[in-house]
N, C-alpha and C positions, 0 to 999 in steps of 0.2 A: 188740094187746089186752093183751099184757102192762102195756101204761103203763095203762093202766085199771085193771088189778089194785092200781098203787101210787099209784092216785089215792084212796086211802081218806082217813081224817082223818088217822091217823098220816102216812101219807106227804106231805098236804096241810100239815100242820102240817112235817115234815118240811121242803120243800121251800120253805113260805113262811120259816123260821126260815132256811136259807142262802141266802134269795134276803134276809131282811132283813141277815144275817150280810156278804153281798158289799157290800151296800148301804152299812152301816158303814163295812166295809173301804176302800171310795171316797171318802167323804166323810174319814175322817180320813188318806188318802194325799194329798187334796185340802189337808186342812186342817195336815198336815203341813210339804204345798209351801210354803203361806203363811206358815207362820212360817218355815221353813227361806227364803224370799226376804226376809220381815222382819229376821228376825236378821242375812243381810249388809245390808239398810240401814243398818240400828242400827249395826252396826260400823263401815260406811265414816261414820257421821256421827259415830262414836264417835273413829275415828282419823280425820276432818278436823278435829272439836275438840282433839286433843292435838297436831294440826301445828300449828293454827290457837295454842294457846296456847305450844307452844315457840318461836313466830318471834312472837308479843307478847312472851315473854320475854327473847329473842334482842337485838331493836326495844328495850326497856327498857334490858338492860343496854348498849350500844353506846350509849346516847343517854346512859345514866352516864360511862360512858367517855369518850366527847366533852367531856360537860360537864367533867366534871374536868382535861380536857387542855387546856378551855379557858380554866377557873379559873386553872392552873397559868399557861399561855400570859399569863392577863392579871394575876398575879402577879411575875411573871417583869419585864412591861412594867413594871409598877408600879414596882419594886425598883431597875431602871434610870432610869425616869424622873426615879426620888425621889435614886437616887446622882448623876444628872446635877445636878439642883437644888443637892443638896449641897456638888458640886465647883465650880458656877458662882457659889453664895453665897459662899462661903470666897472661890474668886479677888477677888470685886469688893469682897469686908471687907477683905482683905489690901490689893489697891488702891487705896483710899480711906483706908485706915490708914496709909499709906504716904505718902499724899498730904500728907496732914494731917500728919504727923510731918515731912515736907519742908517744909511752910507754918512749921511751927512752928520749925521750924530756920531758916527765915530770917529771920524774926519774932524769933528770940532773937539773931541776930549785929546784925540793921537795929538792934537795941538795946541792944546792947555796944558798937558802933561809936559813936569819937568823933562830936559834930554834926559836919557838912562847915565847913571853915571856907572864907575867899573862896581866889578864884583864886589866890591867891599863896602861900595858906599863914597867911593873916593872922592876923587875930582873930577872934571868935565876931563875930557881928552884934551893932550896937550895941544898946543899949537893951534889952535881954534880962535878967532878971534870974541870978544864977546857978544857982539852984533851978529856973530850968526850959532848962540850956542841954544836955539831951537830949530827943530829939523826941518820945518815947515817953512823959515822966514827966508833961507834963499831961495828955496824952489817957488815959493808963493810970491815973489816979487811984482811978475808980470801978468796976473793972474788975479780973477774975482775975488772978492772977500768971500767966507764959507758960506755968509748971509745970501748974499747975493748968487752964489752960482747955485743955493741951491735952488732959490728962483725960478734962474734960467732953468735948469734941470725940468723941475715942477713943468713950468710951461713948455719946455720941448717935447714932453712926457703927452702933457695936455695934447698937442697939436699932432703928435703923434699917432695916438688915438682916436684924436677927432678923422684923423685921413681915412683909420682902419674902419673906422663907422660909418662913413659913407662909404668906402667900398664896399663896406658886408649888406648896408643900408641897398645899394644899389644891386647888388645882385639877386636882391631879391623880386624872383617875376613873378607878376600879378597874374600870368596868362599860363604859369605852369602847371603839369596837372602838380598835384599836391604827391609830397616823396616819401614813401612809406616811411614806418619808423624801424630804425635798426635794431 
């Protein structure tokens, strides 16, 4: 009978007001949980974005790396490549200039040297005039001095070479992979 007594308005109103009061208190322990569960989402997707962009940046700079080691690498090739070309033009200019200097040295004695006379020792051949009794000065008329052509020689030799050196100069790619050795 007592609970009768404090079922009046006040106590009605009373008792609705902590029964709406616990009510609240549910719904926002409730609604607490939820963001308190949301906010670790949020964070783990927070920090898989910051792993996820330090190993894209990780990925980036290693792929810099690379490249430039393999810039260098194909540098490096290059460098050798082009010293090999260098060392191989040179020898076969020297060679050839060599050659030619040897050509040209024989070509200056075959024309210093007396005509051949006969077997005995004799005389020039008959019927020869004296102006042409070395073998050299008709055929040589319209034609370089030995000095001189071997000059030209020398530098057609030179320019020759020079062409073959930029072409081997130029076939060589910067962007190849590098070619095993045989």
């Amino acid at each position: 009978m007592t609970y009768l007594r404090l079922l009046n308005i006040q106590g009605i109103a009373g008792l609705a007001v902590s029964v709406c009061l616990a009510l609240l208190l549910v719904i926002q322990k409730g609604d607490t949980r939820h963001w308190r569960k949301q906010s670790g989402q949020f964070e783990q997707l927070y920090r898989g974005e910051q792993a996820s962009f330090a190993g894209t940046v990780a990925n980036y700079r290693a792929a810099a790396e690379a490249a430039r080691s393999a810039d260098k690498a194909a540098a490096e090739r290059v460098r050798t490549e082009q010293a090999a070309i260098n060392q191989r033009s040179n020898h076969d200019l020297q060679a050839r200039l060599a050659d030619a200097r040897a050509n040209a040295d024989r070509l200056r004695q075959l024309a210093e040297s007396p005509a051949h006379s006969g077997p005995r020792g004799g005389a020039l051949v008959p019927g020869l005039p004296a102006s042409a009794s070395r073998a050299d000065q008709a055929a040589g008329q319209d034609r370089l001095p030995l000095a001189e052509a071997l000059i030209a020689t020398e530098q057609a030799i030179q320019l020759d070479e020079l062409i073959g050196w930029v072409r081997r100069q130029h076939s060589v790619n910067p962007s190849a992979a590098p070619q095993p050795a045989h």
